[in-house]
N, C-alpha and C positions, 0 to 999 in steps of 0.2 A: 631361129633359135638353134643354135648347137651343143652339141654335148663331144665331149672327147672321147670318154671308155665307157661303156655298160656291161654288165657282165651275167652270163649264165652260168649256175651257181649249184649243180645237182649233188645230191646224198646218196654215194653208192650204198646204200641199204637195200634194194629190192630192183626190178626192173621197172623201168621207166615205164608211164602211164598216159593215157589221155591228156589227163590235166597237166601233167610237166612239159610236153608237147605243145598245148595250148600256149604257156605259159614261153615259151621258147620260140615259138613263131611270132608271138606279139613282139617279145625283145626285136626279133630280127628285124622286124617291120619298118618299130621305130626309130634300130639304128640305120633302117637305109633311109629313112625317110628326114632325118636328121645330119647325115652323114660320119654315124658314131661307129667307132671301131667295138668287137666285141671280144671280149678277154671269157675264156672256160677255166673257172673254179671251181674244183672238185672236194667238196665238203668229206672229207675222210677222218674225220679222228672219232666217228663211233665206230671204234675197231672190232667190237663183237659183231658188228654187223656186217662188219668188209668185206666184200668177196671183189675177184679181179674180173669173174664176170659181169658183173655191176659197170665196175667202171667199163670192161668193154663194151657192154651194151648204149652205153652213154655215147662212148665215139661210133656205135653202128646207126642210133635213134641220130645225133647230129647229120650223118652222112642220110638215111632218108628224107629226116627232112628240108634237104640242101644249107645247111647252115652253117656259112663260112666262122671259122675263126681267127679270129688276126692277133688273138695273143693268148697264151697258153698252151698246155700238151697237145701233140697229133696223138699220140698213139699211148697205151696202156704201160710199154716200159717208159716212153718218157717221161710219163707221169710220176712212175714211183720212182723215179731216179733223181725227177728235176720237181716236181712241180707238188707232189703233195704234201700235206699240211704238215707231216713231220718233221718239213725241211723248214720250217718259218717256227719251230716251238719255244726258238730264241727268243721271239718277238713277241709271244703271248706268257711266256715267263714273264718280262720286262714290264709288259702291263699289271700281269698281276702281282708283282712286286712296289710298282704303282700303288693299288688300291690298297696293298698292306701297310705300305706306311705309311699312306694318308687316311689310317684308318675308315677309307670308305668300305668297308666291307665285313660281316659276322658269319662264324659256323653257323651251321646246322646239321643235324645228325637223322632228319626227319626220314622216314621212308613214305613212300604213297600213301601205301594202308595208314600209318601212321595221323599222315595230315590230312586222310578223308575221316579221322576219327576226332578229329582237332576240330573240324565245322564240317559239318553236312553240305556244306558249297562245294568241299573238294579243292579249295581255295586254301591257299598257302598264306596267311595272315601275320606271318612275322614271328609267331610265338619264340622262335628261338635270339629272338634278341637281346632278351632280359636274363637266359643263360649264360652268357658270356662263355661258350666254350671255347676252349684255346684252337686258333685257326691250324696246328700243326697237328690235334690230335686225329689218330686213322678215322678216315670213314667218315668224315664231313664233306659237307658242301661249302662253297662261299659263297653267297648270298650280297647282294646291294641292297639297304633299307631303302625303302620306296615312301616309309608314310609320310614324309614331308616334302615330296617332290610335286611341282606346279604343272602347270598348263604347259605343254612342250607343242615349240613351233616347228614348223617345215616347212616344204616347199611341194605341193602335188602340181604331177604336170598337167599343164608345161609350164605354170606359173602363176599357181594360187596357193597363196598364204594362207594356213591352217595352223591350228592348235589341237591339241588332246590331250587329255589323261591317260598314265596307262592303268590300265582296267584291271580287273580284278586277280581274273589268271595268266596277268605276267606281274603281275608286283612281288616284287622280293624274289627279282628273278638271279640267276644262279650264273657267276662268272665262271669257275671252278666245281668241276664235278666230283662227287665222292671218291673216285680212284685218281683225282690228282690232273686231269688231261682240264684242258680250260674247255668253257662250253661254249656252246653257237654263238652268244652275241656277241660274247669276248672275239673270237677267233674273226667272225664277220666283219665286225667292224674293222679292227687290226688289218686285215686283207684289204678290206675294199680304201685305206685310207692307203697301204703301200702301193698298191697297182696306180690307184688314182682314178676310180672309177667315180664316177659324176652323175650318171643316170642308174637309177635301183630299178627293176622290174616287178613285181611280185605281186602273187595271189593279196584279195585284200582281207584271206584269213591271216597273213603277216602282218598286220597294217600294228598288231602289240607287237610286233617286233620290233618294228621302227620305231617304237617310239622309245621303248627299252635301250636299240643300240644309240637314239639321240640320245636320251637320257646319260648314259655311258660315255659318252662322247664328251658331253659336258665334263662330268666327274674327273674324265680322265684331261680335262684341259685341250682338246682337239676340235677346234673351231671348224676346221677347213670340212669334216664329216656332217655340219650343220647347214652346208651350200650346196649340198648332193638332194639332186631333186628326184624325187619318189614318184612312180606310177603304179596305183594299185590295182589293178583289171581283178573284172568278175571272176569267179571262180569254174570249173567245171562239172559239174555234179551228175551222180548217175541217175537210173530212171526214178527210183524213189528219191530223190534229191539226197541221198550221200555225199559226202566230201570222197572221191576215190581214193584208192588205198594202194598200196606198191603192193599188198597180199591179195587182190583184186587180178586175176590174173589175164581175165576177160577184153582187161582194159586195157592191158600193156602195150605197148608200142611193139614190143616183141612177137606176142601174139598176133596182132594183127600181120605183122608184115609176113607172117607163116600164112596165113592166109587168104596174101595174095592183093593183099589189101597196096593204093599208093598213095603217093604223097594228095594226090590230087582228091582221092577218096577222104582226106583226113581234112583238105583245105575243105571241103564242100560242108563235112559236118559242123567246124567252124564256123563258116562263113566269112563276112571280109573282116580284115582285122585294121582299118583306119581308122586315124584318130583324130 
């Protein structure tokens, strides 16, 4: 079995952690062990969160933990010059211009507090559909109605057929963000279908992600992002089983290597990563 592209995919929001570590040594694994090339995308457009330390600690976490890249930025200016998300906003314009005129998509105006005061689940349940707010007015989100979408297929590696629903806290999940920039699945998807990437890696707290950007993929008529086979590895958790956190500073890939810590120290708490 081969794959062409796979790709690591980090959120300069905070310094890198344990678990992104984890998550980045299994991709490498499977691209040598497959003979996949690997492309670095740098998820930037929560720009309140953006620092250039982020991204540089991204290119120092790759350098510990030996992890070639064969397509995408080396270094922090090439990045903003060549490679971040701001340079592709054509391409996620176009999509969501897409959904506008095939009416697949409604405002919403909800805030958090809002839609944890709408159901005690904390679950976004659509309520703004039957509004019809005008997609142009400030301060919306754009929305995909989810309540009539089916069993969505994939592909889990390295080659079992599956189906899901997406579950509850991604339904009505959001293309377009209230200040206008498109949001993660939009942008994800869009990426991983122009690079050409074939193999996904990720946590299997994404596993509604995937099914969100198939789901999307559909909508938007893009068959070729339905042949892109998914592996979702365990997660990493801390001593009371947390999901780790980038505000978690303990854990960071940064910290550690202040303290002396190597790569071989991080492969052992691991363990082997074959599949």
């Amino acid at each position: 079995m081969n794959f062409n592209l796979t790709r690591i995919a980090p959120t300069p929001s905070g310094f890198l952690h344990l678990g992104n570590a984890y998550s980045f040594l299994k991709t490498k694994a499977l691209a040598e062990k497959h003979g996949t090339k690997i492309l670095l995308r740098v998820d930037d457009l929560d720009r309140e969160r953006y620092r250039q330390e982020y991204v540089q600690d991204i290119f120092d976490t790759l350098d510990f933990l030996e992890i070639k890249i064969d397509q995408g930025p080396k270094n922090l200016k090439e990045f903003e010059t060549e490679w971040s998300q701001v340079h592709r906003m054509e391409k996620y314009k176009e999509a969501l211009t897409q959904l506008e005129s095939n009416k697949k998509v409604f405002a919403c105006d909800c805030s958090r507090k809002k839609i944890q005061q709408l159901d005690p689940s904390g679950y976004y349940l659509g309520q703004c559909l039957e509004r019809r707010l005008l997609l142009d007015k400030p301060e919306v989100a754009w929305r995909i109605d989810t309540s009539e979408a089916d069993f969505i297929p994939y592909t889990e590696f390295p080659d079992q057929q599956k189906s899901a629903l997406i579950p509850q806290d991604t339904a009505f999940y959001t293309v377009r963000k209230k200040d206008g920039l498109p949001a993660y699945h939009l942008t994800s998807l869009v990426d991983d279908l122009q690079f050409g990437v074939d193999l996904i890696v990720r946590g299997n707290d994404l596993h509604a992600s995937t099914l969100a950007q198939l789901d999307l993929a559909r909508i938007l008529g893009v068959s070729q992002f339905e042949k892109i086979t998914f592996h979702h590895h365990a997660i990493i958790r801390g001593p009371k089983q947390e999901k780790l956190s980038k505000s978690d500073g303990s854990t960071s890939i940064q910290y550690l290597r202040k303290q002396g810590k190597k790569l071989e120290d991080i492969l052992y708490l691991f363990g082997p990563f074959g599949d």
